[in-house]
DOBASE-356394 format. One record per residue: x, z, y of N, C-alpha, C in turn. Coordinates in steps of 0.05 Angstrom, whole numbers. Layout:
% DOBASE-356394
+--------+--------+--------+--------+--------+--------+--------+--------+--------+
!    n_x !    n_z !    n_y !   ca_x !   ca_z !   ca_y !    c_x !    c_z !    c_y !
+--------+--------+--------+--------+--------+--------+--------+--------+--------+
!      X !      Z !      Y !      X !      Z !      Y !      X !      Z !      Y !
...
+--------+--------+--------+--------+--------+--------+--------+--------+--------+
END
This chain:
% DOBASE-356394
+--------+--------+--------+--------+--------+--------+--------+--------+--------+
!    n_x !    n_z !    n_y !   ca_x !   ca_z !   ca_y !    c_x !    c_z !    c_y !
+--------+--------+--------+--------+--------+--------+--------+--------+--------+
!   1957 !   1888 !   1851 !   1983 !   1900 !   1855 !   1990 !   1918 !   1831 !
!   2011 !   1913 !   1823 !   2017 !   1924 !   1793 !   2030 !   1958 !   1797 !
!   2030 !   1972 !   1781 !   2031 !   1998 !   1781 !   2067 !   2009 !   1785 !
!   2074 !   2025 !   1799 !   2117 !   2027 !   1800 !   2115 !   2037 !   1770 !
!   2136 !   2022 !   1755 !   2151 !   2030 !   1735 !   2164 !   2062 !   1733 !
!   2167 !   2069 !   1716 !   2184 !   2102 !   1718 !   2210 !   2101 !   1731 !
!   2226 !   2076 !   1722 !   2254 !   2070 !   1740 !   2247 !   2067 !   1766 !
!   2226 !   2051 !   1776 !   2227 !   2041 !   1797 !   2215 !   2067 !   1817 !
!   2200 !   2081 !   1800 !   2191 !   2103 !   1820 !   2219 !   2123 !   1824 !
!   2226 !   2129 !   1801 !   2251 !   2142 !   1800 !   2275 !   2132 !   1832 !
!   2272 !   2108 !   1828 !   2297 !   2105 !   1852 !   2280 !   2102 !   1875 !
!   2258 !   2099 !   1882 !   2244 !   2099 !   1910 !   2237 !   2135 !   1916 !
!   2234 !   2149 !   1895 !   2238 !   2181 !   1898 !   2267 !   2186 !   1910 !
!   2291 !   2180 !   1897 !   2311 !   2185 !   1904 !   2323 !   2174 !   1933 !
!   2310 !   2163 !   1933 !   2317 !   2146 !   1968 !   2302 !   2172 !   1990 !
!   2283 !   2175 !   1980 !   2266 !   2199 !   2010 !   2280 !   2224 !   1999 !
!   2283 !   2225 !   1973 !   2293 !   2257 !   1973 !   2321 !   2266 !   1991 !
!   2337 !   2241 !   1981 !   2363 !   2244 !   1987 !   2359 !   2236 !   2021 !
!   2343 !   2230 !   2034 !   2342 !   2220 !   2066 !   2335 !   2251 !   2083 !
!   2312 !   2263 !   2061 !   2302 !   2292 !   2065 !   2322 !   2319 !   2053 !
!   2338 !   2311 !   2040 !   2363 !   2325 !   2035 !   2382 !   2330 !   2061 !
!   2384 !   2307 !   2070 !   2403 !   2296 !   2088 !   2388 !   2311 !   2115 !
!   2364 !   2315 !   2125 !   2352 !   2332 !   2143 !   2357 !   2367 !   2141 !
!   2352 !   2372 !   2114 !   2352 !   2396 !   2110 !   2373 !   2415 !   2110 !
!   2403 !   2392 !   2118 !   2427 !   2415 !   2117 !   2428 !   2406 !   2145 !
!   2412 !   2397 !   2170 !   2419 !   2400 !   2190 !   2402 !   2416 !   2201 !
!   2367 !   2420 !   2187 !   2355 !   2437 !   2197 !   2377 !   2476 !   2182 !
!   2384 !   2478 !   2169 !   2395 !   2496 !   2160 !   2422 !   2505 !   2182 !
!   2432 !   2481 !   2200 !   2457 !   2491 !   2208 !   2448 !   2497 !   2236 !
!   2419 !   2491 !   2234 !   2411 !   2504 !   2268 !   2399 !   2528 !   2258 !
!   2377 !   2524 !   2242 !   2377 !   2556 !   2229 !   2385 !   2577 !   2223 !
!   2419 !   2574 !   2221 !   2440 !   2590 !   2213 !   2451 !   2603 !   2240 !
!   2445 !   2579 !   2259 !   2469 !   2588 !   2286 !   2447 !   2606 !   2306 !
!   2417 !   2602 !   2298 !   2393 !   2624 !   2313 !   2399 !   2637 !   2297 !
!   2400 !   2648 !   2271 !   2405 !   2672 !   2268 !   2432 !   2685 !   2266 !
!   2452 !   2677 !   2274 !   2479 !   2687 !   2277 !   2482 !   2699 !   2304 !
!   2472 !   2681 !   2323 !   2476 !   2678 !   2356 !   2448 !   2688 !   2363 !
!   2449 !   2703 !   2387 !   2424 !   2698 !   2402 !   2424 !   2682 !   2423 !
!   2442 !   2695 !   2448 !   2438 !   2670 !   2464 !   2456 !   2656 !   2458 !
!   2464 !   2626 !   2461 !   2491 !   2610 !   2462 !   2529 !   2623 !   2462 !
!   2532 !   2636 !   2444 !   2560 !   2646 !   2443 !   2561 !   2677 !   2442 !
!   2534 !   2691 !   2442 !   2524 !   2711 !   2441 !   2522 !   2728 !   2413 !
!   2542 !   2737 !   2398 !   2537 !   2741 !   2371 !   2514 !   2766 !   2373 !
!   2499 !   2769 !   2354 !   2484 !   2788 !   2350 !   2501 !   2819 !   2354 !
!   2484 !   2841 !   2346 !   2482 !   2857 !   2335 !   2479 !   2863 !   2310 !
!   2497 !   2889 !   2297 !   2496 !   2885 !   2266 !   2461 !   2900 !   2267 !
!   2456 !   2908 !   2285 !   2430 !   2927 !   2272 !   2398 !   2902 !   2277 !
!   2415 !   2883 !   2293 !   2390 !   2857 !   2294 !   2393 !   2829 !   2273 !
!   2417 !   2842 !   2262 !   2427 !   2820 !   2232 !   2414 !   2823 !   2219 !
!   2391 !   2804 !   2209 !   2374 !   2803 !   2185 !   2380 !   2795 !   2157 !
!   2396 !   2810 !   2147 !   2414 !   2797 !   2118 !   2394 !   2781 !   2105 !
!   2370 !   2790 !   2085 !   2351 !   2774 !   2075 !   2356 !   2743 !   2080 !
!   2341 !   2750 !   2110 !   2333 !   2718 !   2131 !   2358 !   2704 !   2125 !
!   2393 !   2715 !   2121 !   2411 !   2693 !   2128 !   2405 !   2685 !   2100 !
!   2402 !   2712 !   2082 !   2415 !   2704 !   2052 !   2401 !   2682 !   2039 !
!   2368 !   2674 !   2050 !   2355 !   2660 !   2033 !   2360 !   2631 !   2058 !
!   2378 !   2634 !   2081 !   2382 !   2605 !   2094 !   2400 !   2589 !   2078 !
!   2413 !   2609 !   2075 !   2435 !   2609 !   2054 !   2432 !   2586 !   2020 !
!   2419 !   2600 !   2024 !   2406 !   2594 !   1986 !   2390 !   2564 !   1976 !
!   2375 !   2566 !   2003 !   2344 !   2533 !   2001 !   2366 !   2520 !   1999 !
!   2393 !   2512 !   2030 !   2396 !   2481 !   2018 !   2416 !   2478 !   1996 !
!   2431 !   2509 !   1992 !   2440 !   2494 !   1963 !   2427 !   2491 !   1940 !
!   2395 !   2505 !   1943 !   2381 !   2492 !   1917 !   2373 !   2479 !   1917 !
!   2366 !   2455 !   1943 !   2362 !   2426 !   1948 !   2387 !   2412 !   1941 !
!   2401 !   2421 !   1944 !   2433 !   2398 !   1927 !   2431 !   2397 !   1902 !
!   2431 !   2421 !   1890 !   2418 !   2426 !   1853 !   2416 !   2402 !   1863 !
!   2380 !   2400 !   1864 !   2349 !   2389 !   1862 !   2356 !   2352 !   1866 !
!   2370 !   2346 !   1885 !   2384 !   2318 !   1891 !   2400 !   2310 !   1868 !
!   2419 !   2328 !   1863 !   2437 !   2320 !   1833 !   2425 !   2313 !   1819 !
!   2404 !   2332 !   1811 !   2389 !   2324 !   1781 !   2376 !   2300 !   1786 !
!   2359 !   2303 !   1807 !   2345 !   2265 !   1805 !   2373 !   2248 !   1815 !
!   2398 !   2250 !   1822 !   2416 !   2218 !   1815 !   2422 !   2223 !   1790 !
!   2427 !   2249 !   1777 !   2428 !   2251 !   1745 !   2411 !   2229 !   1729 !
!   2389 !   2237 !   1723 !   2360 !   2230 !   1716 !   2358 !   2201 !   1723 !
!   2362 !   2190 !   1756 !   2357 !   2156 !   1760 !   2376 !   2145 !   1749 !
!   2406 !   2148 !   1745 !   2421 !   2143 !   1727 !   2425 !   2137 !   1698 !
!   2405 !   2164 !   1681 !   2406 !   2157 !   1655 !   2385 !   2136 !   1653 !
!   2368 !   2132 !   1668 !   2331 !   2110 !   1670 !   2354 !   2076 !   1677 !
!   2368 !   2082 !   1689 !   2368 !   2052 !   1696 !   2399 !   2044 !   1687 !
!   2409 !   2060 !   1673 !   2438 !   2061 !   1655 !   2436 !   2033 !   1635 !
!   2456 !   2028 !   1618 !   2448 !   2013 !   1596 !   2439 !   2031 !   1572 !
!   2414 !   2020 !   1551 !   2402 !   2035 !   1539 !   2383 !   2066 !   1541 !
!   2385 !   2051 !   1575 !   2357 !   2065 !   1587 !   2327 !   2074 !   1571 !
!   2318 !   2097 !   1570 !   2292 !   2095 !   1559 !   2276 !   2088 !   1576 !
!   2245 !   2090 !   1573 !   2231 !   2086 !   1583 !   2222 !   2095 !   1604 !
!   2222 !   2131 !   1585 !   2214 !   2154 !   1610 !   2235 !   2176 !   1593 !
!   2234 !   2198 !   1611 !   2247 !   2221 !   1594 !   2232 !   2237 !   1595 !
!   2232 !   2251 !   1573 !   2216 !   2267 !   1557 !   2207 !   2297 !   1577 !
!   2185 !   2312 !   1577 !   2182 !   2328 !   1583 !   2205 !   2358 !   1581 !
!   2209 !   2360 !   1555 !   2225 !   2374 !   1539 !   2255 !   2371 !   1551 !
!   2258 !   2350 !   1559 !   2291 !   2343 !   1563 !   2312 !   2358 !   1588 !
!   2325 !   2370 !   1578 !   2340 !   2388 !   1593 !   2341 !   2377 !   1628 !
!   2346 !   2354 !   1631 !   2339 !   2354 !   1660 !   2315 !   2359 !   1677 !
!   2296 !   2353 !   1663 !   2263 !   2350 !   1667 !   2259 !   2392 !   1667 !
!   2270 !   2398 !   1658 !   2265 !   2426 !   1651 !   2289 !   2447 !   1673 !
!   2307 !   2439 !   1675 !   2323 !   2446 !   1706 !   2315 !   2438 !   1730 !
!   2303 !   2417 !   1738 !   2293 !   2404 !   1758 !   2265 !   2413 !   1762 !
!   2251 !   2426 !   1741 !   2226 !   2431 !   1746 !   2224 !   2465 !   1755 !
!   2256 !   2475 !   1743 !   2257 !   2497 !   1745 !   2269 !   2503 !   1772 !
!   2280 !   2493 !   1787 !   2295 !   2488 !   1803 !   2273 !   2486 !   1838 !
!   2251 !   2468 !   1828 !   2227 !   2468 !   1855 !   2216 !   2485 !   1850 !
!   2208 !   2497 !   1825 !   2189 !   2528 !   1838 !   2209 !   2548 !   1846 !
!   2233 !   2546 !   1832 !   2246 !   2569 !   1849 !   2246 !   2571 !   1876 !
!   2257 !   2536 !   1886 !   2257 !   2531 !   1920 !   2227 !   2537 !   1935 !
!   2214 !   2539 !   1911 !   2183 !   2547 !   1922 !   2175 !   2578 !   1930 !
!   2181 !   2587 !   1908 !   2187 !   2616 !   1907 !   2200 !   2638 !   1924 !
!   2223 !   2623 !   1933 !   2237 !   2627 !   1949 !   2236 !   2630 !   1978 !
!   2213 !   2602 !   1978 !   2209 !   2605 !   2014 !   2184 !   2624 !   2020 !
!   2174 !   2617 !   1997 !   2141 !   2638 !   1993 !   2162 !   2669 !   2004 !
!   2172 !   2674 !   1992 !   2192 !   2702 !   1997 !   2191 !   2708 !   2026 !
!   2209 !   2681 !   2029 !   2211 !   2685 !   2058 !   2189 !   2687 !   2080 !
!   2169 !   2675 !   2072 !   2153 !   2675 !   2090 !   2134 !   2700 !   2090 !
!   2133 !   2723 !   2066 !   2122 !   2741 !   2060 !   2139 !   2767 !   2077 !
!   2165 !   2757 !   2081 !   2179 !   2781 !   2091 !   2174 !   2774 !   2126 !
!   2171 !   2757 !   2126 !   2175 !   2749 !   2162 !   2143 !   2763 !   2168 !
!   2116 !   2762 !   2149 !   2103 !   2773 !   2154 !   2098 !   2801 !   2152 !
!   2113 !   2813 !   2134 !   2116 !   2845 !   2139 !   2131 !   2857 !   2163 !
!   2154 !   2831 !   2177 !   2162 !   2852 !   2191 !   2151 !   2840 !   2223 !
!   2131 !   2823 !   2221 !   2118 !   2819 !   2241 !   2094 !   2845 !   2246 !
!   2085 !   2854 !   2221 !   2075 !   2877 !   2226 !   2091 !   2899 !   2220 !
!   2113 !   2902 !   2232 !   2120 !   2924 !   2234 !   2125 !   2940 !   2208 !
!   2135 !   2933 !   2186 !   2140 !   2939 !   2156 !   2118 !   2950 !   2144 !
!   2101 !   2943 !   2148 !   2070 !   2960 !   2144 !   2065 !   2940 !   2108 !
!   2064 !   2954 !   2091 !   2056 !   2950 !   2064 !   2024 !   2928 !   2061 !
!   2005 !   2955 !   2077 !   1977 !   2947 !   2071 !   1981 !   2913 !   2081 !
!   1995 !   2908 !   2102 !   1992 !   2875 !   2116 !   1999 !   2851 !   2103 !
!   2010 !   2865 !   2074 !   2016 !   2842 !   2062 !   2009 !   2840 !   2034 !
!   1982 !   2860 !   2028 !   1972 !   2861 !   2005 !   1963 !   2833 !   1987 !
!   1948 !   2823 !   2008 !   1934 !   2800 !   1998 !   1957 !   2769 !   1996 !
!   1972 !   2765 !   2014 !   1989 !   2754 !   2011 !   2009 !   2752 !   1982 !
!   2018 !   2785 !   1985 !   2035 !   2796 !   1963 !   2018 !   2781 !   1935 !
!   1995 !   2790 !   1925 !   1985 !   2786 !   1907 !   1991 !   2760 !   1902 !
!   1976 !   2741 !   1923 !   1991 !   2716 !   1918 !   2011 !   2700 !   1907 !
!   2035 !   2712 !   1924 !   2068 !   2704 !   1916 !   2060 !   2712 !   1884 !
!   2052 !   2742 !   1868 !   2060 !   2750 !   1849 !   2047 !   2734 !   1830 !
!   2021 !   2708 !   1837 !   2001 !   2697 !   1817 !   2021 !   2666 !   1817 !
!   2032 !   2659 !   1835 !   2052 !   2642 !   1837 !   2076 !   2649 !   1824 !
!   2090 !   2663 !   1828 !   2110 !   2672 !   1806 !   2099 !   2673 !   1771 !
!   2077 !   2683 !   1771 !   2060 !   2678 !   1742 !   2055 !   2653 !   1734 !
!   2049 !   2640 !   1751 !   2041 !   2616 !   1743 !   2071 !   2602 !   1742 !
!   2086 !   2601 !   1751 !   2111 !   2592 !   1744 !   2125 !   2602 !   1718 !
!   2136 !   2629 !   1714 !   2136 !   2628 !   1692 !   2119 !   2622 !   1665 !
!   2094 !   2615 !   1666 !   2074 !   2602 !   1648 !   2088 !   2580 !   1652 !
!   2087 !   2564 !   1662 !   2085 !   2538 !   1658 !   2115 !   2528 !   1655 !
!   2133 !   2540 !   1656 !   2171 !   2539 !   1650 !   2163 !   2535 !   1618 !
!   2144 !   2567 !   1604 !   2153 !   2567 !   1587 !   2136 !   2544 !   1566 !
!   2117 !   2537 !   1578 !   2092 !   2516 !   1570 !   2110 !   2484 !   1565 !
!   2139 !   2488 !   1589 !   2147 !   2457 !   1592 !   2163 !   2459 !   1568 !
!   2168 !   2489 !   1564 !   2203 !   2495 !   1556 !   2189 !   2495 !   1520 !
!   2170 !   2496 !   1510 !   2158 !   2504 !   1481 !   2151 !   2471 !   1466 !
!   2140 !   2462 !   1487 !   2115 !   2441 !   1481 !   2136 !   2412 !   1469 !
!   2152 !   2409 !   1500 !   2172 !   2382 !   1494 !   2152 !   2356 !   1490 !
!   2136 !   2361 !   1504 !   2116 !   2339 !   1497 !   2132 !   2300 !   1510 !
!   2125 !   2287 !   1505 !   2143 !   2261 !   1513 !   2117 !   2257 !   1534 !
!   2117 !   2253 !   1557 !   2109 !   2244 !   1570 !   2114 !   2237 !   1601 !
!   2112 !   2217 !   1609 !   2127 !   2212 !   1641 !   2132 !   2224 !   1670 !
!   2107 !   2250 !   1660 !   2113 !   2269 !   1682 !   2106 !   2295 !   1665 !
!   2125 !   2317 !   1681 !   2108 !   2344 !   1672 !   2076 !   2354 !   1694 !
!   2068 !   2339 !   1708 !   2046 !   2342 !   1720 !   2025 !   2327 !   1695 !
!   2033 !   2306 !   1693 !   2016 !   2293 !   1669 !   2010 !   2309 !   1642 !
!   2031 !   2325 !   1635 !   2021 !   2335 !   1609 !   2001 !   2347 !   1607 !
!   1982 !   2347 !   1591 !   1953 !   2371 !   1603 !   1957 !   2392 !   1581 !
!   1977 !   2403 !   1575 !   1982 !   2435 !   1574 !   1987 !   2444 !   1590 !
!   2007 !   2437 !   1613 !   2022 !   2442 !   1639 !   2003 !   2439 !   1666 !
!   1984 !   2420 !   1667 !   1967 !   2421 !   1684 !   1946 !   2438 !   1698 !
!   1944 !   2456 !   1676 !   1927 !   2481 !   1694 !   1947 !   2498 !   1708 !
!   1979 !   2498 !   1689 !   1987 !   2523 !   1704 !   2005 !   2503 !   1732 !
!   2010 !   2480 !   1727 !   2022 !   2471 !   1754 !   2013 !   2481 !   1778 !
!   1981 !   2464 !   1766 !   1958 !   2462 !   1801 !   1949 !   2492 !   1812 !
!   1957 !   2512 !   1783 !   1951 !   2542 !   1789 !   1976 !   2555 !   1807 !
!   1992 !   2535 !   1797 !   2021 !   2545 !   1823 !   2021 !   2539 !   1850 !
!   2016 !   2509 !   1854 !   2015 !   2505 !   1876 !   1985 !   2515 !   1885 !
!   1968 !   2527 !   1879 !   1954 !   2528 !   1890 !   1945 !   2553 !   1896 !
!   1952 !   2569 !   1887 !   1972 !   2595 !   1899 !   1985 !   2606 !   1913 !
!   2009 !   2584 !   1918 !   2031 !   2584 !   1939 !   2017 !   2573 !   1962 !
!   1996 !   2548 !   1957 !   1985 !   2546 !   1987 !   1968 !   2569 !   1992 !
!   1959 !   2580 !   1980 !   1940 !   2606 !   1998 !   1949 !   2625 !   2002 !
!   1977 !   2626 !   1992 !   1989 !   2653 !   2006 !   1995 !   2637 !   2034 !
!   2006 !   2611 !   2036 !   2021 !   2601 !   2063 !   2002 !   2604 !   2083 !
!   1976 !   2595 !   2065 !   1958 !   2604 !   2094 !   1948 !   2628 !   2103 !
!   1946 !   2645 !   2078 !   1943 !   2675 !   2089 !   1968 !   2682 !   2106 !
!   1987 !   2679 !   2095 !   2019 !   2684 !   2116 !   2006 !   2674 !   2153 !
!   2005 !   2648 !   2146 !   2000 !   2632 !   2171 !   1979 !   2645 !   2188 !
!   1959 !   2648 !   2173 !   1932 !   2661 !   2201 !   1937 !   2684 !   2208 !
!   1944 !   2703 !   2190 !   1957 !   2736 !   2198 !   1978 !   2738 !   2223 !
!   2000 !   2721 !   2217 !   2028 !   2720 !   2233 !   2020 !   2711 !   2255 !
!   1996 !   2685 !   2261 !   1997 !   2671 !   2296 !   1970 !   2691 !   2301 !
!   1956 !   2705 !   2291 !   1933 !   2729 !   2295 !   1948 !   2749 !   2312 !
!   1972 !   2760 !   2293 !   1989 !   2786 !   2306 !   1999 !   2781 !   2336 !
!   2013 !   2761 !   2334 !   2025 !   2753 !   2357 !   2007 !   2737 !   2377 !
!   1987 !   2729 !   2369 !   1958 !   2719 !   2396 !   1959 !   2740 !   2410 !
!   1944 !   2764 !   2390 !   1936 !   2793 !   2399 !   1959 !   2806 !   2414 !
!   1986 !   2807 !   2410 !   1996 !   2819 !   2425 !   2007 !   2811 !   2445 !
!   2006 !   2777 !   2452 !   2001 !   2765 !   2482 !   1979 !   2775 !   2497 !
!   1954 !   2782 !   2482 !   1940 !   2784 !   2491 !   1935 !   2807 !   2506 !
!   1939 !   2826 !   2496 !   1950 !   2850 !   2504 !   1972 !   2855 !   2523 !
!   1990 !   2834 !   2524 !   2014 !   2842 !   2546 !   1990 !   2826 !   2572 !
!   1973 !   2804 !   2574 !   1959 !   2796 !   2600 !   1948 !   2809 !   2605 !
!   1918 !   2837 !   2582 !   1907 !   2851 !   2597 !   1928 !   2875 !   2607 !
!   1955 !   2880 !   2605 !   1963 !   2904 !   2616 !   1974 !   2888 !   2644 !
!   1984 !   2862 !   2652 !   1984 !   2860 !   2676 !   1965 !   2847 !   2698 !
!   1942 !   2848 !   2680 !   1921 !   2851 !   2697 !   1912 !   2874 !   2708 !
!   1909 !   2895 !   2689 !   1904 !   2925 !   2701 !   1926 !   2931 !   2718 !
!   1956 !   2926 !   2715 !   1976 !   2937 !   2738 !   1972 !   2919 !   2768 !
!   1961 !   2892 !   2761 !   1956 !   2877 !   2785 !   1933 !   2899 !   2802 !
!   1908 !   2905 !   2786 !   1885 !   2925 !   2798 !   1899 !   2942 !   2809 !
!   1915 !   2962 !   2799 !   1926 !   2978 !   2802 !   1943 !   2984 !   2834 !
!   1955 !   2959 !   2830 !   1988 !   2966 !   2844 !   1980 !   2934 !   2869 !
!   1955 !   2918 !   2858 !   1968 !   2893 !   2876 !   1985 !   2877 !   2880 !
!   2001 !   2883 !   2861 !   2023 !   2862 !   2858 !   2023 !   2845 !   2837 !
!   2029 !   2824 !   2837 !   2015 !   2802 !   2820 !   2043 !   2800 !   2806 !
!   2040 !   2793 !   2780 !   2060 !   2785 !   2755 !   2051 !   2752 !   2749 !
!   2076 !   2738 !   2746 !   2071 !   2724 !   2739 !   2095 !   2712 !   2711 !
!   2082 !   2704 !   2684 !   2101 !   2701 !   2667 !   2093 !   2672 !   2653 !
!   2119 !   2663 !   2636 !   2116 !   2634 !   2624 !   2122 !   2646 !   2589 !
!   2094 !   2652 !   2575 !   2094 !   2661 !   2554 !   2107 !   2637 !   2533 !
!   2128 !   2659 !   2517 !   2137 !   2637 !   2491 !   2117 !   2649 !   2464 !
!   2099 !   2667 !   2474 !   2084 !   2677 !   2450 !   2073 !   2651 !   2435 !
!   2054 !   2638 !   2460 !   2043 !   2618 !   2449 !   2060 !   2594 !   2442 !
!   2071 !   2589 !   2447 !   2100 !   2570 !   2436 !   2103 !   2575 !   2403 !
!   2109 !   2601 !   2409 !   2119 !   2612 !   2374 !   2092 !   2609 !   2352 !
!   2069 !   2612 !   2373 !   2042 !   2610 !   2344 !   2029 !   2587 !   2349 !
!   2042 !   2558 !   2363 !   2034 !   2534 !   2354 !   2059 !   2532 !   2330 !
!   2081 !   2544 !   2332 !   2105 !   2525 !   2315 !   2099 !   2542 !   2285 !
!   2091 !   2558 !   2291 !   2072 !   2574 !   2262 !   2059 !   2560 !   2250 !
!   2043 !   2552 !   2269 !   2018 !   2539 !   2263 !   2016 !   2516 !   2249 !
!   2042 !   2503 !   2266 !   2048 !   2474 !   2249 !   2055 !   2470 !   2228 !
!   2073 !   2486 !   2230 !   2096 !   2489 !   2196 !   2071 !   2495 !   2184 !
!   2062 !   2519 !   2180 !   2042 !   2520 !   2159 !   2028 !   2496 !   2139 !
!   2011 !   2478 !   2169 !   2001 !   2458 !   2169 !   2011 !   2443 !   2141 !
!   2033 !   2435 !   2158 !   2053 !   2416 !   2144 !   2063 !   2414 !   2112 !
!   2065 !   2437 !   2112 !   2074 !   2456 !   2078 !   2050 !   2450 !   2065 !
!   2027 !   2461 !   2082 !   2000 !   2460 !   2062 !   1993 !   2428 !   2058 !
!   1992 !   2405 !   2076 !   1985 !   2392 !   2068 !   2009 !   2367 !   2041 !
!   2033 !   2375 !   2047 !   2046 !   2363 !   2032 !   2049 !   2368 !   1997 !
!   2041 !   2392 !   2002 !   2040 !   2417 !   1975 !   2013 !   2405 !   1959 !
!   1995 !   2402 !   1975 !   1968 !   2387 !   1971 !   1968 !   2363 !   1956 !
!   1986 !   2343 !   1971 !   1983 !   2322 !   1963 !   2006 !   2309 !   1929 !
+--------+--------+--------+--------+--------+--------+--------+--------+--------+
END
């Protein structure tokens, strides 16, 4: 079986991206209406309005539209007449588009750093090790912008260039261990404090004899933690 061509990979990329484009402004318009609404027609509170949370719902999918443009940009000039081969490392699209996923990377890393501070209660120390993280990922991003942005090397990917290759896999590999430090901390906090609300109505059952009975969404919320995490880490992986 013979190896995809750069065109040919080029337009079988653009087919999932743009299908997973097409997901992500519907996951965004349910994301937008939980945090606008609480219950069904129920607008918030200005003091339970999380500006941050809307501003960066806000932000991912129009920097996934960028991110779509540039690859029909890009599959366009590949399969145009007088198509090259590949485009260059160096080449202004290759260098917006590359700049463009770590930001969307960066970005969610953000987010997911702040959902863990204020799961602990704005507490600094809870997000030391995390924090560090985001900031070795932001490092490694700007390294390797300026590694793509200096070098211009011609070659078919910027993962392939091996100037760029330590600081790529140093990015992503970064951003996954903050996601998982995020991830075990956040479904930890919230185990523990299920856990805590069953032993207090067990002691009021001792107590009082009257039996409580409840249908916890704690654990609901730290499988769907759990998963996303999952998910991020292993796609980031691969």
């Amino acid at each position: 079986m013979r190896d995809f061509t750069e065109k040919e990979f080029n337009i079988v990329s653009l087919f999932f991206e743009s299908a997973l484009w097409a997901v992500s402004w519907i996951t965004f318009a349910f994301a937008l209406r939980a945090l606008l609404t609480g219950q069904p027609g129920s607008p918030k509170s200005s003091r339970r309005f999380w500006r941050p949370t809307v501003i960066v719902c806000l932000l991912l999918p129009l920097i996934a539209t960028m991110d779509a443009n540039l690859s029909l940009v890009r599959t366009i000039r590949l399969v145009g007449p007088n198509a090259p081969e590949f485009i260059a490392t160096g080449s202004t699209i290759e260098l917006l588009k590359f700049a463009v996923v770590e930001c969307q990377t960066l970005l969610g890393d953000s987010m997911l750093l702040y959902r863990c501070w204020i799961v602990y209660v704005r507490s600094w120390p809870a997000i030391v090790f995390p924090g560090i993280a985001w900031l070795a990922t932001a490092g490694f991003s700007v390294f390797s912008l300026y590694m793509a942005t200096t070098t211009g090397v011609s070659t078919k990917s910027l993962i392939a260039a091996t100037g760029l290759r330590p600081f790529v896999s140093s990015f992503w590999a970064a951003s996954i261990a903050m996601n998982i430090i995020c991830t075990v901390i956040i479904a930890w906090k919230i185990r523990s404090i299920d856990h805590a609300v069953e032993r207090s109505m067990v002691n009021s059952y001792l107590q009082t004899g009257i039996a409580f009975t409840r249908r916890s969404k704690l654990r609901e919320i730290v499988r769907i933690i759990v998963e996303s995490g999952a998910i991020y880490t292993i796609i980031a992986s691969g």
